[in-house]
C-alpha positions in Angstrom: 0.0 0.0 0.0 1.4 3.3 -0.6 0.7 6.3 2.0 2.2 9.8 2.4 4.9 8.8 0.1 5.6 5.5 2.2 5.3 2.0 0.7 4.0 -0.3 3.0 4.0 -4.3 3.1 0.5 -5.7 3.3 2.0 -8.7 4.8 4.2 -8.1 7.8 3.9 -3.8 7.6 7.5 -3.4 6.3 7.8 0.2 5.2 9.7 2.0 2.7 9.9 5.9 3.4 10.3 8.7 0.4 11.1 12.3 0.6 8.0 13.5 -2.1 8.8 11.2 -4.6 6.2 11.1 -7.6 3.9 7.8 -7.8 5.5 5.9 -10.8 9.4 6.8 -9.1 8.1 5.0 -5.8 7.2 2.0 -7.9 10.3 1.7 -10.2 12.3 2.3 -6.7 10.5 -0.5 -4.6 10.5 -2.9 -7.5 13.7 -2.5 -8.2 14.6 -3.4 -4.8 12.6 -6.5 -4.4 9.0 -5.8 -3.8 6.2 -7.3 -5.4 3.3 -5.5 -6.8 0.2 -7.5 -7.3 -3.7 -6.4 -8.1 -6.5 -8.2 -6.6 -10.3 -7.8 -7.2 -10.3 -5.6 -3.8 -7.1 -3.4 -5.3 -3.3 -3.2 -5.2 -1.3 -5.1 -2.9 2.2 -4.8 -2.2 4.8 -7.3 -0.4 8.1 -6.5 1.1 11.6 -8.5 -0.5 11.6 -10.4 2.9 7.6 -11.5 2.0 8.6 -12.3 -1.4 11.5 -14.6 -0.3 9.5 -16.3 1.8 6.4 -16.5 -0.4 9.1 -18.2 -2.9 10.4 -20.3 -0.7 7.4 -22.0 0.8 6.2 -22.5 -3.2 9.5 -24.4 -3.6 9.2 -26.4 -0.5 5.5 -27.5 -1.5 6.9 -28.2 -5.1 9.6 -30.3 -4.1 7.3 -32.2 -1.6 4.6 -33.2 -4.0 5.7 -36.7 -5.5 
């Protein structure tokens, strides 16, 4: 979620501060580092590098696990 020039995880409320950046810098900056930006029928949702790694990793775990 992005607020008052802050991008903010939707997961675990990692946040991302910015001196009055424009809109479309914030997301090249945050995506660039990492971050995931996904929309859902209820709107935009956005997920920190830590979230992502993890998200990954637990869809590798379950792949490796299925026979």
């Amino acid at each position: 979620m992005l607020t008052n020039y802050q991008a903010k995880c939707n997961s675990c409320d990692a946040t991302h501060a910015f001196a009055n950046r424009p809109y479309y810098e914030i997301i090249a900056v945050i995506r660039s580092k990492g971050w995931r930006i996904t929309k859902t029928p209820t709107g935009w949702k956005h997920y920190c590098t830590s979230c992502v790694t993890k998200s990954t990793d637990e869809a590798d775990r379950k792949a490796s696990a299925k026979p």
